[in-house]
MDAnalysis code that builds the backbone (N, CA, C; Angstrom):
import MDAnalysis as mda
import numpy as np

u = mda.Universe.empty(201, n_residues=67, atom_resindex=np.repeat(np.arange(67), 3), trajectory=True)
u.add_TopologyAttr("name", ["N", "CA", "C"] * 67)
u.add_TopologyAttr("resid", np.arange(1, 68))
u.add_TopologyAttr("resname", ["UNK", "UNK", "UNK", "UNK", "UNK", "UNK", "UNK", "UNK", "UNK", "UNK", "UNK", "UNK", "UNK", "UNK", "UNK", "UNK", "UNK", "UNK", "UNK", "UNK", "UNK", "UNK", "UNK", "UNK", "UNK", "UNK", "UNK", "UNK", "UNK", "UNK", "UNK", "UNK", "UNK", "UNK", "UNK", "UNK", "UNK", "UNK", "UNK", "UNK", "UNK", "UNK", "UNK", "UNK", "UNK", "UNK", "UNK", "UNK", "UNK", "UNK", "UNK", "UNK", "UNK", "UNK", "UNK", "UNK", "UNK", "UNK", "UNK", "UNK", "UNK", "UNK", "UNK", "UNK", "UNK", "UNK", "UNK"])
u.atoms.positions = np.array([
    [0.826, -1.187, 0.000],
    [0.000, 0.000, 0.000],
    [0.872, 1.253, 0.000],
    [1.933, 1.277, 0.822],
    [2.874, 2.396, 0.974],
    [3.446, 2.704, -0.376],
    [3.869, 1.052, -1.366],
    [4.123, 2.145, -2.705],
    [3.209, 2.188, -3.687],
    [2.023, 1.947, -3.442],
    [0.938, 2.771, -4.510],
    [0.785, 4.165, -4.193],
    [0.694, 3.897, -2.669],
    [0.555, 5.370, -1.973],
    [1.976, 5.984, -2.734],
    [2.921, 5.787, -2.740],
    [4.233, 6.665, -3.096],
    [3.667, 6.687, -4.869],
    [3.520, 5.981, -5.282],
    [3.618, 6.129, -7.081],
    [2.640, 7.130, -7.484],
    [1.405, 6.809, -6.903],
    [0.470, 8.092, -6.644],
    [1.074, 9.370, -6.774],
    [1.740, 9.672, -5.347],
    [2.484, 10.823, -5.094],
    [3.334, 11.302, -5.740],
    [3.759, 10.605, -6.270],
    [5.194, 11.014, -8.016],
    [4.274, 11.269, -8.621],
    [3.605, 10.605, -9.177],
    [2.473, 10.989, -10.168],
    [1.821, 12.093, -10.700],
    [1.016, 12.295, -9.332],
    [0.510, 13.855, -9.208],
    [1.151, 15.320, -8.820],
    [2.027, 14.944, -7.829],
    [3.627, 16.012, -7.683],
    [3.263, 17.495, -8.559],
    [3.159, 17.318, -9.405],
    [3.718, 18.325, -10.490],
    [2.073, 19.349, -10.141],
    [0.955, 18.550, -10.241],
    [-0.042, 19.407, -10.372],
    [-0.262, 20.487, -9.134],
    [0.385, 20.481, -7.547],
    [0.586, 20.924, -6.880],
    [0.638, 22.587, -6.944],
    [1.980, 22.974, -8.040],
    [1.794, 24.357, -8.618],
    [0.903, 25.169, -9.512],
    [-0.279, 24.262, -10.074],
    [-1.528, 24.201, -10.892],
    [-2.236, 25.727, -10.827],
    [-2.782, 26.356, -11.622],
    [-3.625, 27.457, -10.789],
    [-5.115, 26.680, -10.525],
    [-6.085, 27.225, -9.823],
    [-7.538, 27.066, -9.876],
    [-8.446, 27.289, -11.186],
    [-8.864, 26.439, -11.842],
    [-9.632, 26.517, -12.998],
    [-11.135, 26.693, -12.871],
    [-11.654, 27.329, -14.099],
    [-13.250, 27.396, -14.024],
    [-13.804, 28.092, -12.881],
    [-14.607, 27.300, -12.131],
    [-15.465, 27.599, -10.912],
    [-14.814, 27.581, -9.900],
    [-13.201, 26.691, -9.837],
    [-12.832, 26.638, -8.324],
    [-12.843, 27.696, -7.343],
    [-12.543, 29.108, -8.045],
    [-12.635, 30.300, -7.099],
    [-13.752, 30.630, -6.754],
    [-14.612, 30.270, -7.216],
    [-16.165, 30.408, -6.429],
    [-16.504, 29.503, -5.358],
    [-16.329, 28.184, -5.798],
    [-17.003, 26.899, -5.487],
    [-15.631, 26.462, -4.121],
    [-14.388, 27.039, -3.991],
    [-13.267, 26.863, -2.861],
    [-13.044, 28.124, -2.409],
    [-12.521, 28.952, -2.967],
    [-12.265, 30.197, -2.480],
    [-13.279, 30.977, -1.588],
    [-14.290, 31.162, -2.737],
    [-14.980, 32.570, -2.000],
    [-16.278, 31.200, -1.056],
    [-16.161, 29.898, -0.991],
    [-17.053, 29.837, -0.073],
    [-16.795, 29.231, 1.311],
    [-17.883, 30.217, 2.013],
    [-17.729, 29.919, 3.380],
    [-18.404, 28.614, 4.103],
    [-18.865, 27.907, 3.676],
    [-19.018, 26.420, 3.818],
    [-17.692, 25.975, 4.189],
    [-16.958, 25.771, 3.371],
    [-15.413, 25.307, 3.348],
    [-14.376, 25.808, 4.536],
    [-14.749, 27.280, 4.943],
    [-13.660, 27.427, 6.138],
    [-13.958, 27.128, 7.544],
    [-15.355, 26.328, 7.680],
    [-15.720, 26.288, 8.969],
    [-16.204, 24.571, 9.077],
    [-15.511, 23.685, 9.794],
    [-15.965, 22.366, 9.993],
    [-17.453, 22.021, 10.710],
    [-18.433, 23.108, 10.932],
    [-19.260, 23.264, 11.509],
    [-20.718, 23.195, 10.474],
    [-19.883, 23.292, 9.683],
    [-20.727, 23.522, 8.332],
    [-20.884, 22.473, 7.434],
    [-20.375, 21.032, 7.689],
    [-20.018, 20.079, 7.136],
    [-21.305, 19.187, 6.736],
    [-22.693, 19.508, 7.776],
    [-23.577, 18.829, 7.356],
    [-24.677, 19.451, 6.005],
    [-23.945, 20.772, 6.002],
    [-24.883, 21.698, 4.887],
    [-23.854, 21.356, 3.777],
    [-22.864, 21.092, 3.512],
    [-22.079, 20.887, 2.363],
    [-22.627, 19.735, 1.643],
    [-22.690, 18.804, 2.634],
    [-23.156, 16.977, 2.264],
    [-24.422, 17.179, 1.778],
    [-25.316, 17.645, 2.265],
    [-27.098, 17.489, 1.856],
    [-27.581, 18.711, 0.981],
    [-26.774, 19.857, 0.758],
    [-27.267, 20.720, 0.364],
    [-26.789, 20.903, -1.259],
    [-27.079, 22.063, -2.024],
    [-26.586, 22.506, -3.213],
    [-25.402, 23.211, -3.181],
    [-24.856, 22.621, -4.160],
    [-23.036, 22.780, -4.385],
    [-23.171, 24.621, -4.070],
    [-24.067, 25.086, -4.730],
    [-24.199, 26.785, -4.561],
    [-24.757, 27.210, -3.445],
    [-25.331, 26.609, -3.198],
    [-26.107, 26.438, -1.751],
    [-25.515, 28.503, -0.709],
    [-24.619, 27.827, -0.375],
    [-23.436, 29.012, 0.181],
    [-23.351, 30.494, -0.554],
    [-23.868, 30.544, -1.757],
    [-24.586, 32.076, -2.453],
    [-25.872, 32.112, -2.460],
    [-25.748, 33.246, -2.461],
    [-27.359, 34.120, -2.806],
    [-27.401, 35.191, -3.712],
    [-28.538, 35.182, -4.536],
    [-28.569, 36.280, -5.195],
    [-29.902, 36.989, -4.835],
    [-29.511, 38.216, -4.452],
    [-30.677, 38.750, -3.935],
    [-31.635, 38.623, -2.885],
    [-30.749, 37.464, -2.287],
    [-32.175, 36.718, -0.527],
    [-32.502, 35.318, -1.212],
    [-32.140, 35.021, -2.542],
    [-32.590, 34.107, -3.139],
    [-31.553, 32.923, -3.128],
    [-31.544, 31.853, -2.779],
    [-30.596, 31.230, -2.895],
    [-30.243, 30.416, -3.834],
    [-29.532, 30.323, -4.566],
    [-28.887, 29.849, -6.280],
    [-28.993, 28.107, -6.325],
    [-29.399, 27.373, -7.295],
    [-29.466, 26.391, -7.254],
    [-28.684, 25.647, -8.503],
    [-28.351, 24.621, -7.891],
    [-27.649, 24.007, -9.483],
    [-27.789, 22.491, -9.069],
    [-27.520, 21.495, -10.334],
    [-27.543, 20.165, -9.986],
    [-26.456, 19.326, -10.012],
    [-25.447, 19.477, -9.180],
    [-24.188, 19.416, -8.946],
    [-24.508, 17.859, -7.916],
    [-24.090, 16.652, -8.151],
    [-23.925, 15.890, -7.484],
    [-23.566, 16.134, -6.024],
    [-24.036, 15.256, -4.815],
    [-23.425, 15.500, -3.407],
    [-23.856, 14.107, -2.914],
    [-22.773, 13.626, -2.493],
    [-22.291, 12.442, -2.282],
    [-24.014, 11.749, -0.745],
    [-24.310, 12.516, -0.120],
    [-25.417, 11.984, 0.900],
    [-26.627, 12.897, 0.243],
])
């Protein structure tokens, strides 16, 4: 297991310096779901957008979530 785990890790290495593509700066960056472990049961059951609003309204999309 330790060297799949290691071949893995060579593997991917490089993508480390990567920038954020597409949505990640919305969907990691700007949301606050993500900086608080308190928040972990609204991430799982809720909408990936869930964490914006537009207008009082809250944004919906059909983004898979694992529960």
């Amino acid at each position: 297991m330790a060297l799949v785990g290691l071949v893995v890790l060579l593997c991917y290495a490089n993508t480390l310096d990567n920038n954020f593509v597409h949505d990640d700066k919305l969907e990691i960056l700007q949301n606050d779901y993500v900086r608080n472990f308190s928040n972990l049961g609204r991430i799982m059951t809720t909408s990936a957008r869930a964490f914006r609003s537009k207008e009082g309204e809250q944004l919906g999309s059909n983004y898979y979530r694992p529960f």
